[in-house]
C-alpha positions in Angstrom: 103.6 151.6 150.5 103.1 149.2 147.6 104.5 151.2 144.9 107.4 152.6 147.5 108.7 148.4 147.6 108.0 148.2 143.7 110.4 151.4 143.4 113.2 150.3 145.6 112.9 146.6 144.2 113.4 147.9 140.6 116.3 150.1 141.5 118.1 147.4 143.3 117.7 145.1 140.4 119.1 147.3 137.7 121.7 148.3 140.0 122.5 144.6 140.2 122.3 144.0 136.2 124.9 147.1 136.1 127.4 145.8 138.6 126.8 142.0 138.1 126.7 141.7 134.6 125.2 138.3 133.6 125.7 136.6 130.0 123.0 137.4 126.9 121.2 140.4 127.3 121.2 144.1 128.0 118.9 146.3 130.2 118.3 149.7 129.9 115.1 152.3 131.5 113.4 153.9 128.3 112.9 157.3 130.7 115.2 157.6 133.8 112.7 158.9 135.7 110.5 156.3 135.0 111.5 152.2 136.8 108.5 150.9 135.3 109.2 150.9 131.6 112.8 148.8 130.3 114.3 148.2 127.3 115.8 144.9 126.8 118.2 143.2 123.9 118.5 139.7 124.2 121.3 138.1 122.2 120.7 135.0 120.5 123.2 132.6 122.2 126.1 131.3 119.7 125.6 127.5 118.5 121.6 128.0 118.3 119.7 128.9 115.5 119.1 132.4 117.1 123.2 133.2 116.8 123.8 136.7 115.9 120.5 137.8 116.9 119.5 141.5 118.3 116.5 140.9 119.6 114.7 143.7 121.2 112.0 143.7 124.1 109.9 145.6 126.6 109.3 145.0 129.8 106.6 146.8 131.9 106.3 146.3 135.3 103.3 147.1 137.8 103.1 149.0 140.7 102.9 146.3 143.1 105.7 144.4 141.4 107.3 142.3 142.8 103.9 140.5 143.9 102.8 140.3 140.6 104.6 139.7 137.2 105.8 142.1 134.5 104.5 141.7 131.1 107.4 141.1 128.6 106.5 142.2 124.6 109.3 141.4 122.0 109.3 144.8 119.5 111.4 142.4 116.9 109.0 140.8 114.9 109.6 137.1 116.0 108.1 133.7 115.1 108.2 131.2 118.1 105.5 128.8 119.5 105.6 131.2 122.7 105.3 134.4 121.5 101.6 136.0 120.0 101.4 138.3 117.1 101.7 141.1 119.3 104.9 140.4 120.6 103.6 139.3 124.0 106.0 136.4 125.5 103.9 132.9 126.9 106.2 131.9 129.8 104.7 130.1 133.0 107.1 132.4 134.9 105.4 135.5 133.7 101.9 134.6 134.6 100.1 135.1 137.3 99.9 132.5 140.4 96.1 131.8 139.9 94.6 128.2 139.9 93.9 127.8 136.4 93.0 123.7 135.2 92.4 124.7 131.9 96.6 126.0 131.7 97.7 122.9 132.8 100.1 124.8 135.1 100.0 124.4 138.2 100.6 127.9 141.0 103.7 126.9 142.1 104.9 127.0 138.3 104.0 130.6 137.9 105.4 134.2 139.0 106.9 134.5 142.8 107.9 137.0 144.3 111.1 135.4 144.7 111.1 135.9 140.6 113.2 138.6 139.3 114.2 140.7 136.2 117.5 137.9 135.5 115.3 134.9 136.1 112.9 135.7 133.7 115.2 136.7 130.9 117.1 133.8 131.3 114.2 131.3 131.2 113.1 133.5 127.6 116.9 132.9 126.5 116.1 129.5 127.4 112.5 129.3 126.0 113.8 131.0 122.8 115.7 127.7 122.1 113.4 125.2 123.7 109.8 126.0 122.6 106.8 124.7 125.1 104.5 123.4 122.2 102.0 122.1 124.7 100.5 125.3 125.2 101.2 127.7 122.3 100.7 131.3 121.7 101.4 130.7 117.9 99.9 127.9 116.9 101.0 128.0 113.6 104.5 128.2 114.3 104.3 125.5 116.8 102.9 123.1 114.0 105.9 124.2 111.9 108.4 123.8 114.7 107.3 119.8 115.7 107.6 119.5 112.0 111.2 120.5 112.3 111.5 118.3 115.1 110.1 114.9 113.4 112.7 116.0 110.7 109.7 116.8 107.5 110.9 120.0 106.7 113.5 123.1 107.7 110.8 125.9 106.9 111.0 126.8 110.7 114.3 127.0 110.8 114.7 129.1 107.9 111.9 131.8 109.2 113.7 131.8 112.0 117.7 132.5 110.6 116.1 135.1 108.2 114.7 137.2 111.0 118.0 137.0 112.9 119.7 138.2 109.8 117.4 141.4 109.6 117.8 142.4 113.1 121.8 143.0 112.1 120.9 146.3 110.8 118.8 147.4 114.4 122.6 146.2 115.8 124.3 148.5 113.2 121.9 151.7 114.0 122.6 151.3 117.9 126.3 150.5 117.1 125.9 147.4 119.1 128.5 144.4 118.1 126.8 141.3 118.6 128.7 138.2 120.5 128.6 134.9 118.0 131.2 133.2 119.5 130.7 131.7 123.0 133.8 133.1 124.1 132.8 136.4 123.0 129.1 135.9 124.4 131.1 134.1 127.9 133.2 136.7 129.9 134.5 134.5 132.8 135.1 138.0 134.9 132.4 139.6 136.3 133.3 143.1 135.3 131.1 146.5 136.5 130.1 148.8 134.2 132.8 152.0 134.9 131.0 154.7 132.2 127.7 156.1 132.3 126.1 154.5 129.7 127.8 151.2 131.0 125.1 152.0 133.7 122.6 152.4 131.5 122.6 149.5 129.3 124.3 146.4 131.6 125.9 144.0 129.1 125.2 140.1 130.7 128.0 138.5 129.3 129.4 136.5 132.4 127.2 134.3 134.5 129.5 131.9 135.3 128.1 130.9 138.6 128.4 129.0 141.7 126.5 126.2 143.6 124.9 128.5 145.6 124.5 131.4 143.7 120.7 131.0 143.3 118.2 129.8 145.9 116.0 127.0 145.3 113.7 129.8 145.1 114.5 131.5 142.1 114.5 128.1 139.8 111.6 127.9 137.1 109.4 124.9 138.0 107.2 124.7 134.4 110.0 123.3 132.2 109.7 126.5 130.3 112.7 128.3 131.4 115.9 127.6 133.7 116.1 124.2 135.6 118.9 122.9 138.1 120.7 121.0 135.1 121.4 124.4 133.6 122.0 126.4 136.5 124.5 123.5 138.3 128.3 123.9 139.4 129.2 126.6 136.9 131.8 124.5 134.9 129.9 125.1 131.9 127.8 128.0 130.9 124.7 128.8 129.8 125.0 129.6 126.8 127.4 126.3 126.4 124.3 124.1 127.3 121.8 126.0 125.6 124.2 125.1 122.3 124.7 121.4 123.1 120.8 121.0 123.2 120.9 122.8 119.9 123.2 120.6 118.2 120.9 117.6 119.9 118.2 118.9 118.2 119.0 119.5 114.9 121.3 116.1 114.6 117.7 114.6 115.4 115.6 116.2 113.4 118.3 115.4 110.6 117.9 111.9 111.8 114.4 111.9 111.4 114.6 113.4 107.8 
């Protein structure tokens, strides 16, 4: 019965990413016979240091999703206070709703059922930008990016903008055109995919949403990943916030230099 609900819950929601496109990533299932395993790009959103990006991701789900979380491993090398060596992505929203002191997250900050597939890559779109340095998966890079931050050096930065300018050639090979605009990355229609592989590979480039849109359930409570602020009366997109706090960061770590 278990794996039946995990089944009819995955096929839902990539039916849903298909015909309700959402701004910033693509979804696609590695074998179509197989809901457990997905492909996802994420597109780094325009006015952050991750514009241009084509960054690519798996997602593995288990069989009594949606009770418990999916693990989510970037296959683009990336260098991020969240993310381990291995790819593996450090997000409240993806771990397990254990009691766990040591974490310094509490249950109700972790994985719900209510949680789904657009939640979660929304709050790494978000996390991408935002870093969590009080518990890091990469310590290194979390030293380098509160560096950036008290305005001592740019090295993060730099890493960072030279990794988004290799994954332009993993764009090229799929013949994927990356958004770098936010009008480009923003369609204000929600438009379903017509062709096959419009199916296939959902683009998210229109989440443009309304007050109740979400339910209270479905917001990320760990600071990590989409709060109400971002996800408000839809006057202003996502990706439009998630540049504004970009330009507020860098204007203060130039302030601090």
């Amino acid at each position: 019965m278990t794996l039946q609900i995990a089944r009819r819950m995955l096929a839902q929601e990539m039916k849903g990413l298909t015909e309700e496109p959402m701004e910033g990533f693509r979804v696609k299932l590695i074998d179509e016979q197989d809901l457990f395993e997905w492909d996802v790009v994420l597109f780094g959103p325009p006015g952050t240091i991750y514009e241009g990006g084509y960054l690519k991701a798996l997602l593995q789900f288990p069989v009594n999703y949606p009770f418990s979380p999916p693990t989510m491993r970037f296959t683009t090398k990336l260098w991020h206070p969240n993310i381990y060596e291995s790819g593996e992505v450090c997000i409240s929203i993806l771990h397990p709703p254990v009691d766990d002191p040591q974490s310094g997250e509490l249950p109700c900050e972790r994985w719900n059922p209510a949680q789904t597939v657009r939640t979660i890559l929304l709050s790494v779109i978000s996390l991408l930008n935002e870093p969590n340095t009080n518990s890091p998966a990469n310590v290194e890079a979390s030293v380098m990016y509160r560096r950036y931050l008290e305005g001592l050096d740019d090295e993060y930065v730099d890493i960072v903008r030279r990794i988004v300018r290799l994954t332009a050639a993993d764009a090229a090979r799929d013949g994927v055109v990356v958004p770098t605009t936010i009008e480009d990355y923003c369609v204000k229609e929600k438009k379903a995919a017509n062709s096959k592989e419009d199916h296939s590979y959902a683009m998210d480039f229109c989440w443009w949403r309304s007050n109740d849109e979400f339910s209270d359930d479905e917001e990320d409570e760990s600071g990590n990943g989409v709060d109400d602020e971002e996800m408000d009366d839809g006057k202003q997109s996502f990706v439009e916030k998630q540049a504004e706090k970009a330009a507020e960061t860098e204007e203060q770590a130039s302030v601090n230099q």
